[in-house]
N, C-alpha and C positions, 0 to 999 in steps of 0.2 A: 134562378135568381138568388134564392136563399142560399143555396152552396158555392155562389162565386162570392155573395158577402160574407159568408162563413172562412171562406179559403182566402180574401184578402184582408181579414181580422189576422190568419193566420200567420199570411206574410209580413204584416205588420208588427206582428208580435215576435216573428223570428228578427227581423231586423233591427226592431229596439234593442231587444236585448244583445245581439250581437254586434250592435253601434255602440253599447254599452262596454261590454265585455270589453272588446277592440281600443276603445278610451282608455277603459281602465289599463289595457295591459303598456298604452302606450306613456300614462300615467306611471304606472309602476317605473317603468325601464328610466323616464326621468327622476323620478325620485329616487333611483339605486345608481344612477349618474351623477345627482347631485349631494346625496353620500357621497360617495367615492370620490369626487372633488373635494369637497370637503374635510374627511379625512386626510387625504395628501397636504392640501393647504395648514391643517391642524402638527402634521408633520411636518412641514417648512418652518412654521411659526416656531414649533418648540425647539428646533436645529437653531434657529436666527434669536431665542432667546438666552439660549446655553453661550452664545458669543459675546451679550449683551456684559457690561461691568459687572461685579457682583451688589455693589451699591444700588442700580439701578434695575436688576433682574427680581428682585421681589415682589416689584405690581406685575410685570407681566406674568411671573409665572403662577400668582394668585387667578389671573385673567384666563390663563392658558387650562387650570382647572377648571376654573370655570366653562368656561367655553367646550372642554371634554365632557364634563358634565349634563349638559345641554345637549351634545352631539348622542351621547348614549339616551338620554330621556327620547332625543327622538329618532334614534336606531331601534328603540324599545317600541316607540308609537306604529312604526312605519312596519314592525314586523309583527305585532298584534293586527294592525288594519292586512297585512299580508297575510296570516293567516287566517283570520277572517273571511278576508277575497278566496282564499282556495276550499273555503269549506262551501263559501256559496257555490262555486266554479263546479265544485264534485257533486251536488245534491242537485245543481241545474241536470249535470252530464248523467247522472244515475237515475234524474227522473222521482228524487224524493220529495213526493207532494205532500211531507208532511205539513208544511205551513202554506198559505193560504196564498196567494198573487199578490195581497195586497203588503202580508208581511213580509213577503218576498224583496217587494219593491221597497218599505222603507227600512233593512237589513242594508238593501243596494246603497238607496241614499246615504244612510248612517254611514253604512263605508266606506264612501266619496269623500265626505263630508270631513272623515278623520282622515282621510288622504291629501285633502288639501288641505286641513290645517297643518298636519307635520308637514306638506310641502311647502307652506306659508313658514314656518319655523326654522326649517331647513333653511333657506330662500336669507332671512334674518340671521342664521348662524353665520351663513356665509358670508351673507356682507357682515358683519363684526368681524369675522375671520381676515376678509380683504380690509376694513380698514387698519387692522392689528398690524397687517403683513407691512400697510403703508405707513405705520407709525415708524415699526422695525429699520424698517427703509430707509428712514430719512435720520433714525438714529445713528443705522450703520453711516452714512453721507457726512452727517456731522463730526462723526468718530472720525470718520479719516480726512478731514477738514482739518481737524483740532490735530492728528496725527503729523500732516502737514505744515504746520504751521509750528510746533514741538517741532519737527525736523530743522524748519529752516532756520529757529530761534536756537539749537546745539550748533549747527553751521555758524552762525555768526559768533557765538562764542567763542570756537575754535580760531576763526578769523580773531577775532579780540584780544585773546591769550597768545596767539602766535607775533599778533600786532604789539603785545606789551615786552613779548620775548625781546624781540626787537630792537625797543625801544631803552629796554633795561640795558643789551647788548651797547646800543650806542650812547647811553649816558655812563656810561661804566667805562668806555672808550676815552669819552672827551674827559670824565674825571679823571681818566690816568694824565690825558694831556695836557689835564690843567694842573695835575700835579710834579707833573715833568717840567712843565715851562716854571713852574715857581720855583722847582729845586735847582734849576740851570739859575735863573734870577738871583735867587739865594747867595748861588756859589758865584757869579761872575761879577 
């Protein structure tokens, strides 16, 4: 009796931790997914700001440092908690009992804990990043609104000027023929 509750303390304790482990690693993989989105997004926005006016490219690219800024603060977090997780990972694997079960366990927590805060920041960067991308968007929309609208307002000038051409052409006509008809009147 005592060695089958011995032996399922065992398996309980192999299974935490390796439901742990398993977590973490599947944590990790989204948090180096959600970098990487990230990043790309950080690259679209600063392409879509270099197009922007130069009038109107100085909040964003105030923003766009910013926003780098933040993204390294938590490429910096995400890879302290990372290595963190691989010193625990090697000292579970090697069997170094120098710390106790219990500092074991909240080493664990602690590194959970900064994992999903930088995942909780990430998560935050990104939606700023996506709303940034949606401002862009709707500047670029307006740009070529206004573009159009400049297009069609030189069209009708063109019409107008070619309209006056016109116009200059036929009163330049009838003044000859009104000058014709008085020098016949004149003379007859």
């Amino acid at each position: 009796m005592v060695c089958f509750s011995s032996m399922a303390r065992a398996q309980l304790y192999w299974y935490f931790h390796n439901s742990i482990s398993d977590e973490k690693k599947q944590m990790v993989a989204n948090v180096e997914k959600q970098l990487e989105e990230a990043r790309e997004l950080l690259e679209q926005m600063e392409l879509e700001v270099r197009e922007i006016p130069p009038q109107s490219r100085g909040m964003y690219s105030s923003r766009m440092r910013s926003y780098k800024q933040e993204m390294g603060k938590l490429e910096a977090d995400f890879k302290r908690s990372r290595i963190a997780y691989s010193d625990e990972v090697r000292n579970e694997l090697l069997g170094d009992d120098g710390n106790s079960s219990e500092n074991q366990r909240a080493h664990l927590l602690d590194n959970t804990e900064r994992l999903e805060r930088s995942s909780r920041r990430l998560e935050a960067g990104y939606q700023i990043a996506v709303e940034t991308e949606q401002i862009g968007q709707e500047m670029l929309e307006n740009l070529s609104h206004d573009r159009e609208k400049i297009q069609r307002a030189r069209e009708r000038l063109r019409e107008t000027d070619a309209n006056l051409g016109k116009s200059s052409r036929i009163l330049t006509g009838m003044l000859r023929s009104v000058n014709l008809h008085m020098e016949e009147r004149l003379r007859g």
